[in-house]
DRENFIKE-249050 format. One record per residue (C-alpha): residue number from 0; residue in one letter; x, y, z. Coordinates in nm, 3 decimals, decimal comma. Layout:
// residues N
   k r      c1      c2      c3
 NUM A       X       Y       Z
...
//
This chain:
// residues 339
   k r      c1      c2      c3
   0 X  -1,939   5,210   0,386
   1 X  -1,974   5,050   0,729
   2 X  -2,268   4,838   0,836
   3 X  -2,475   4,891   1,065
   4 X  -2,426   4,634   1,423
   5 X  -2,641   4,712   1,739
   6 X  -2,621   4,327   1,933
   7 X  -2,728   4,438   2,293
   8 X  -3,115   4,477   2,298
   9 X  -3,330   4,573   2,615
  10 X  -3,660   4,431   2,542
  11 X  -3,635   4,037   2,666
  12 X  -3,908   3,875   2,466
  13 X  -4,116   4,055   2,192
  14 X  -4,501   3,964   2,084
  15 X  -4,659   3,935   1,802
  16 X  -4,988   3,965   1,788
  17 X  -5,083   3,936   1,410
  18 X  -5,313   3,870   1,136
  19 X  -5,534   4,038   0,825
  20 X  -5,705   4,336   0,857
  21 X  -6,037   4,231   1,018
  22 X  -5,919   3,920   1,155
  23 X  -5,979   4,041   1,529
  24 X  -5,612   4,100   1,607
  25 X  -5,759   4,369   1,850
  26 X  -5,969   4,124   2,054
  27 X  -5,675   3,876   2,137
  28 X  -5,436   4,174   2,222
  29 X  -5,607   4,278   2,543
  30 X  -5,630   3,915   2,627
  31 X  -5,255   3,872   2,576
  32 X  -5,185   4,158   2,793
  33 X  -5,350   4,028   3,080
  34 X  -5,104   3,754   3,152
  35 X  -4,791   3,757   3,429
  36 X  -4,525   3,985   3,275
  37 X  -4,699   4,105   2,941
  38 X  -4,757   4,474   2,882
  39 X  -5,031   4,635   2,709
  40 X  -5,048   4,576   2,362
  41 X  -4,921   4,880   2,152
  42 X  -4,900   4,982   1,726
  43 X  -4,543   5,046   1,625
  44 X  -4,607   5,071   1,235
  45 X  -4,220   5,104   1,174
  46 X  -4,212   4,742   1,241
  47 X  -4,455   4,698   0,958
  48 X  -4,331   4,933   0,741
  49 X  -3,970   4,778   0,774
  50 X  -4,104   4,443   0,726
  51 X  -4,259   4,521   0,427
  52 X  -3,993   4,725   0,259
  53 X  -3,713   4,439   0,319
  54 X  -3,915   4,215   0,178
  55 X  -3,982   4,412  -0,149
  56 X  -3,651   4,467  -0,153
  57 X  -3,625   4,847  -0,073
  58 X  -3,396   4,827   0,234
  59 X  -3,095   4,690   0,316
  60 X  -3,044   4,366   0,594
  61 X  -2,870   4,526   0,838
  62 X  -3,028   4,850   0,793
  63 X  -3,399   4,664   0,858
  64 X  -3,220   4,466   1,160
  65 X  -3,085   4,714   1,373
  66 X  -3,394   4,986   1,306
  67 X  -3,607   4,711   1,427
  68 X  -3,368   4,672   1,767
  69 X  -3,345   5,049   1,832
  70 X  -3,717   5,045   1,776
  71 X  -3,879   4,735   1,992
  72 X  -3,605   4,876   2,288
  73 X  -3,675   5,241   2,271
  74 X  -4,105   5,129   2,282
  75 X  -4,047   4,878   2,524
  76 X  -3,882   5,102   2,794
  77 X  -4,112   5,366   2,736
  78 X  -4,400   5,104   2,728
  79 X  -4,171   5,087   3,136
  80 X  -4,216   5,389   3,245
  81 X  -4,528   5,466   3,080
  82 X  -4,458   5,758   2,846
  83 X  -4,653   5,777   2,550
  84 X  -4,971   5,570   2,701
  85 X  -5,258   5,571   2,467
  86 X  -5,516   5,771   2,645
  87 X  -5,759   5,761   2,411
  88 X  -6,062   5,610   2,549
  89 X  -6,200   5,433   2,177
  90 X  -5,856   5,329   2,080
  91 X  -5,839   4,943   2,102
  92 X  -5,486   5,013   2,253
  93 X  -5,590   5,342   2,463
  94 X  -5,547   5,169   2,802
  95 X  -5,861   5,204   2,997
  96 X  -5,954   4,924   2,728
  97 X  -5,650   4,707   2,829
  98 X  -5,565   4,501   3,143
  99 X  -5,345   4,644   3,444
 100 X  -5,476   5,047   3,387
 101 X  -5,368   5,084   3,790
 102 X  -4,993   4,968   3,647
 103 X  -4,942   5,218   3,456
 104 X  -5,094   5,527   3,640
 105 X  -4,858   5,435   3,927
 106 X  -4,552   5,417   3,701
 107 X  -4,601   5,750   3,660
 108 X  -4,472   5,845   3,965
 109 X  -4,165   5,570   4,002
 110 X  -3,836   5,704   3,965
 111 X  -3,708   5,770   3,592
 112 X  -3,324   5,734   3,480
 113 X  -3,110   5,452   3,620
 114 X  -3,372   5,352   3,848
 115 X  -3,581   5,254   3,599
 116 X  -3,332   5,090   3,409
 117 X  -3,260   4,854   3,671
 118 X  -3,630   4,780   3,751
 119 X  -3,672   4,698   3,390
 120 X  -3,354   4,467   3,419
 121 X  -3,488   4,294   3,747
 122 X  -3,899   4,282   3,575
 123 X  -3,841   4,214   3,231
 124 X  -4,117   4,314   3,064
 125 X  -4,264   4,184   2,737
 126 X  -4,342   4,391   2,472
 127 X  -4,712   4,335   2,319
 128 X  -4,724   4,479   1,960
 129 X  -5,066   4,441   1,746
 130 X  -4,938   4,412   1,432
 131 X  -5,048   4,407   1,082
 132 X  -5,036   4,144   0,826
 133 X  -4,685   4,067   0,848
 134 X  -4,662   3,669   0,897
 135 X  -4,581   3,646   0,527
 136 X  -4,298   3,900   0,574
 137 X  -4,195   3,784   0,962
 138 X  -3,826   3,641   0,868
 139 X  -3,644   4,039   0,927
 140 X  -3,817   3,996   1,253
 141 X  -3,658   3,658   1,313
 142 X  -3,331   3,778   1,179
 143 X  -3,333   4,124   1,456
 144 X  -3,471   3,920   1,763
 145 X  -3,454   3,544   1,683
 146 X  -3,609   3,362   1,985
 147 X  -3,698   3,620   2,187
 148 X  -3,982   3,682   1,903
 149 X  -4,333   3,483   1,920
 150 X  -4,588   3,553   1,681
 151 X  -4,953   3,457   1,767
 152 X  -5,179   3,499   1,443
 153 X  -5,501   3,522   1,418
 154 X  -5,688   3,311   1,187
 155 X  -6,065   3,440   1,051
 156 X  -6,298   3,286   0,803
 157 X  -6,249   3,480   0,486
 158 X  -6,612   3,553   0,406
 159 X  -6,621   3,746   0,759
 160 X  -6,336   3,966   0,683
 161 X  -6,526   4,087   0,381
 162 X  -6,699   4,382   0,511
 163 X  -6,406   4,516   0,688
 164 X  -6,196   4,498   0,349
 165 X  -6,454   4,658   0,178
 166 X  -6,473   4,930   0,348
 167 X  -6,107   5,014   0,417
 168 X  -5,920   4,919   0,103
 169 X  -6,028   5,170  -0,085
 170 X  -5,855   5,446   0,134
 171 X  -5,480   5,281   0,030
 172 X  -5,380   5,522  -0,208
 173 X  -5,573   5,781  -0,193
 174 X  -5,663   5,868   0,223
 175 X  -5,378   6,072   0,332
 176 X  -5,468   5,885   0,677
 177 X  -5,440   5,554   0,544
 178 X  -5,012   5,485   0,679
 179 X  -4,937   5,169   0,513
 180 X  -4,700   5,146   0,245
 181 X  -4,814   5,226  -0,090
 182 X  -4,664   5,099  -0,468
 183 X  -4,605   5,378  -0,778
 184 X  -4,790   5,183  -1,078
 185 X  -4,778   5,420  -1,349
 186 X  -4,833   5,759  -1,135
 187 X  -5,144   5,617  -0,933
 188 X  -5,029   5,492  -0,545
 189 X  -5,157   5,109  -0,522
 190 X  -5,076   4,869  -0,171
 191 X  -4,812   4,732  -0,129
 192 X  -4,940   4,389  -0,161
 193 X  -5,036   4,461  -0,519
 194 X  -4,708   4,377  -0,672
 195 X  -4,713   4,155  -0,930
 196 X  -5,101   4,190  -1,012
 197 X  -5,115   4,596  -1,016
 198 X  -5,283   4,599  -1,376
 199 X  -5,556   4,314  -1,222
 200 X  -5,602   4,517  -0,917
 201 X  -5,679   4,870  -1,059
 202 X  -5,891   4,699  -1,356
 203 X  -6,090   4,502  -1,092
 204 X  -6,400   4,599  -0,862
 205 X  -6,369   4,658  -0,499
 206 X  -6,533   4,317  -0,428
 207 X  -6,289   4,172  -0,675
 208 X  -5,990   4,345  -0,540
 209 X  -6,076   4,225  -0,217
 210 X  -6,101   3,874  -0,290
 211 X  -5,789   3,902  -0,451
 212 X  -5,586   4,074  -0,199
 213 X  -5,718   3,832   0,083
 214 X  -5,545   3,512  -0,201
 215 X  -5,272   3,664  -0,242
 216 X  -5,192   3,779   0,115
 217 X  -5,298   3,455   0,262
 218 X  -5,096   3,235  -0,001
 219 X  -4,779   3,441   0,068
 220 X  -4,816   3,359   0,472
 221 X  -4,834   3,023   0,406
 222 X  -4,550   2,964   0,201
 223 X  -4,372   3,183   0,450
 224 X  -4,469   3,009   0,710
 225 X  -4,338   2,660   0,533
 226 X  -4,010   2,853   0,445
 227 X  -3,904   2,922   0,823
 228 X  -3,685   2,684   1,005
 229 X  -3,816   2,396   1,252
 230 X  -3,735   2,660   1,562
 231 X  -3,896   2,937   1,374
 232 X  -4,200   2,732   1,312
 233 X  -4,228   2,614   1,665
 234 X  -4,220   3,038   1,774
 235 X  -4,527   3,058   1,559
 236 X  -4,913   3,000   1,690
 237 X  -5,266   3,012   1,489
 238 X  -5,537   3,063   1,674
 239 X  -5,869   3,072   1,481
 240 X  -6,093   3,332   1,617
 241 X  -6,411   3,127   1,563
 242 X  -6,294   2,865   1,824
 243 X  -6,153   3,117   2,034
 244 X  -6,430   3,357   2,061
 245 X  -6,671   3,050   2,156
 246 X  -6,480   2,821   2,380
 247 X  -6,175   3,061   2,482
 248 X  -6,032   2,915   2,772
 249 X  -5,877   2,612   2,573
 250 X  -5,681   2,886   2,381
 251 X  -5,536   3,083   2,670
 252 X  -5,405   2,745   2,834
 253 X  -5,186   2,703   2,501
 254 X  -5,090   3,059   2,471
 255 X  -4,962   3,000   2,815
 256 X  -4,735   2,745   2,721
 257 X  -4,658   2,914   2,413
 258 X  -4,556   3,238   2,536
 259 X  -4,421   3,073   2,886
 260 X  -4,631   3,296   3,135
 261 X  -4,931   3,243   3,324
 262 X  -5,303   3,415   3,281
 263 X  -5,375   3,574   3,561
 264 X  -5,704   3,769   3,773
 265 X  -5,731   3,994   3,462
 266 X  -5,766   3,725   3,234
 267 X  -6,161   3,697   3,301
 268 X  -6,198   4,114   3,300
 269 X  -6,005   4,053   2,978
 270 X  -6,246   3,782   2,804
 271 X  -6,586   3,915   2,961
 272 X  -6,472   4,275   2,775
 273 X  -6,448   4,113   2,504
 274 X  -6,715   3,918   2,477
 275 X  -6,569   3,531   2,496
 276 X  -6,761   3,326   2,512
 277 X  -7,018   3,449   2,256
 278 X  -7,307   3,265   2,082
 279 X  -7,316   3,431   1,766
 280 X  -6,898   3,488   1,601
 281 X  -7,019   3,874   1,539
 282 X  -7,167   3,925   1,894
 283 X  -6,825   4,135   1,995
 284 X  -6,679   4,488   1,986
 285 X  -6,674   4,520   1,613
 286 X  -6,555   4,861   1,441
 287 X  -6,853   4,984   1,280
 288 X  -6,649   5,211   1,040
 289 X  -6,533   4,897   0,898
 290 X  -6,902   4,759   0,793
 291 X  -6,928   4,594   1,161
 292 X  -7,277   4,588   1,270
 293 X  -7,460   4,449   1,590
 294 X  -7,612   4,119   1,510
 295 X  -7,979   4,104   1,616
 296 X  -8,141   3,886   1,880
 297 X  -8,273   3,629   1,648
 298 X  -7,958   3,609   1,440
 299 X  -7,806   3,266   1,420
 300 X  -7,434   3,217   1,270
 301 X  -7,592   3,025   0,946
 302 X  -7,803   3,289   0,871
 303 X  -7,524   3,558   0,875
 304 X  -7,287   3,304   0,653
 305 X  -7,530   3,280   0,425
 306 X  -7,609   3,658   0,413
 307 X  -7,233   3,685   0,377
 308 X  -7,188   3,427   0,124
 309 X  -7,476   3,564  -0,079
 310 X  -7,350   3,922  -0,061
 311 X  -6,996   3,824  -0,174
 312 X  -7,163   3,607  -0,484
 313 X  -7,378   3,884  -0,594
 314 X  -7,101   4,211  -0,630
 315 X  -6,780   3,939  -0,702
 316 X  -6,756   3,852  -1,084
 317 X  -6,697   3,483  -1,192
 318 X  -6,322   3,450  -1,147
 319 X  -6,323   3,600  -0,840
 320 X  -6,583   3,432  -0,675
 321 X  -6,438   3,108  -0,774
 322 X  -6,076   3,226  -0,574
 323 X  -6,347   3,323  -0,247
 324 X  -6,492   2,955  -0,309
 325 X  -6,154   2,780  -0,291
 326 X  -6,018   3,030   0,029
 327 X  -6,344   2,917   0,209
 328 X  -6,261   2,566   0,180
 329 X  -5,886   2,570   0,239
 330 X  -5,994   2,770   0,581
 331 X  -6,262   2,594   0,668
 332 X  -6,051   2,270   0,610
 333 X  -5,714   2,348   0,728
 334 X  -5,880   2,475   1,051
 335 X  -6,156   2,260   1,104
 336 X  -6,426   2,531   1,107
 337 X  -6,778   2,490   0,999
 338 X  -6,994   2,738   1,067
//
């Protein structure tokens, strides 16, 4: 049987915009799109799904390679010409919450076909893609796009991606709205990034099962991350979101010598709608479904890491509270953070 080959690619550069769940991918997307020549960040889960699948060993190379190609090319062109824009006005990638709205009303009306081909050609636009919690599984991406891939991830404090955990893992399995990739363990549907430690996961509390998804997630990106060439590695950013969110500008300077472009007028609209700077880490456009609430006026970030801390200590059992313990320093280490 013949492999699959696809070499020519339209999309010029591809973005990353990565990280856990609750890690505030969806703040630094917006921002991202704001600068010279980057479109408006977009979801394209077969990217994830593909990532994930390779890695567990459920698809073949060239099978993961090229669907990735077709894919990024067939949502970067319509990204172009703006069919299928997001015009939901919640969604964090609905685009009256994103940079350049005018852009893509008026591409609307350009000329479609050839045309727009050749404006693509001349414009070369890069593709934005909020993505989930693949940095551990990035090298098929490397492997379909190789430097025309950058992956900026965002870095949280573990004890703050807590309440968002808890109140979304649960739905893997069993939400028929829940898209990711689920494992068969003995007839019940798991995540994917239970294998290995299925028995330990469905034997566990949520708490526990949090804490132990957020190790074993974070450990795998990190030996990923050490695994990747010297090139690879240099196409690879962290940006910790509580030094972004409270001195941003520092941050955007890098990412525009990371991802060679320029911030531009939107930048500010960008930040300011997503409230950088802050005072208080939590002050921003948090998903309330996902345990987000607003902080109060006389909230200070202690007293919310030590409401954290202590809610983590009193639902975690023994073990797992131990694994939170050691996460907390390696982040707040590795990253300088102290909150």
């Amino acid at each position: 049987m013949p492999k699959l080959l696809r070499e020519t690619h339209l999309a010029p550069k591809i973005v990353y915009v990565d990280g856990l769940w609750g890690s505030g991918k969806s703040l630094l997307g917006p921002i991202v799109g704001s600068f010279e020549g980057i479109e408006k960040q977009k979801v394209i889960e077969i990217l994830e799904h593909l990532s994930i699948l390779k890695m567990l060993h459920r698809v073949d190379d060239d099978v993961c390679v090229n669907l990735m190609r077709i894919h990024t090319d067939i949502q970067a062109f319509n990204m172009y010409i703006s069919r299928e824009v997001n015009l939901r006005m919640n969604d964090d990638t609905g685009f009256l919450n994103n940079p350049k709205k005018i852009m893509y009303l008026k591409r609307l009306f350009d000329k479609d076909g050839d045309a727009a081909l050749q404006r693509f050609y001349k414009e070369k636009p890069v593709l934005n893609v909020m993505i989930h919690q693949i940095l551990w599984a990035v090298k098929p991406s490397f492997d379909a796009f190789g430097d025309r891939l950058s992956v900026v991830e965002v870095v949280r404090h573990p004890l703050y991606m807590v309440d968002h955990w808890m109140n979304y893992l649960d739905r893997c399995g069993t939400d028929p709205a829940e898209f990711d990739i689920w494992l068969d363990h003995q007839g019940t549907s798991i995540p994917w990034f239970t294998e290995g430690w299925e028995d330990l996961f469905l034997s566990s509390p949520t708490m526990d099962r949090v804490i132990y998804s957020l190790d074993w997630l974070l450990s795998r990106t990190y030996q990923a991350v050490d695994a990747l060439t010297k090139e690879q590695k240099q196409r690879v950013m962290f940006v910790p979101f509580e030094k972004f969110v409270v001195e941003p500008w520092p941050y955007v300077e890098k990412l525009e010598e990371f991802l060679d472009t320029k911030s531009t007028p939107q930048t500010p609209w960008a930040l300011k709608k997503q409230r950088c700077p802050r005072e208080c880490l939590t002050a921003g456009l948090g998903h309330k479904g996902y345990g987000w609430e607003k902080p109060s006026k006389d909230t200070t970030d202690k007293k919310q890491y030590a409401q954290k801390l202590a809610f983590v200590k009193e639902n975690a059992g023994p073990e797992a509270f131990k694994v939170m313990e050691k996460l907390v320093q390696a982040y707040e280490g590795m990253y300088d953070v102290h909150i």
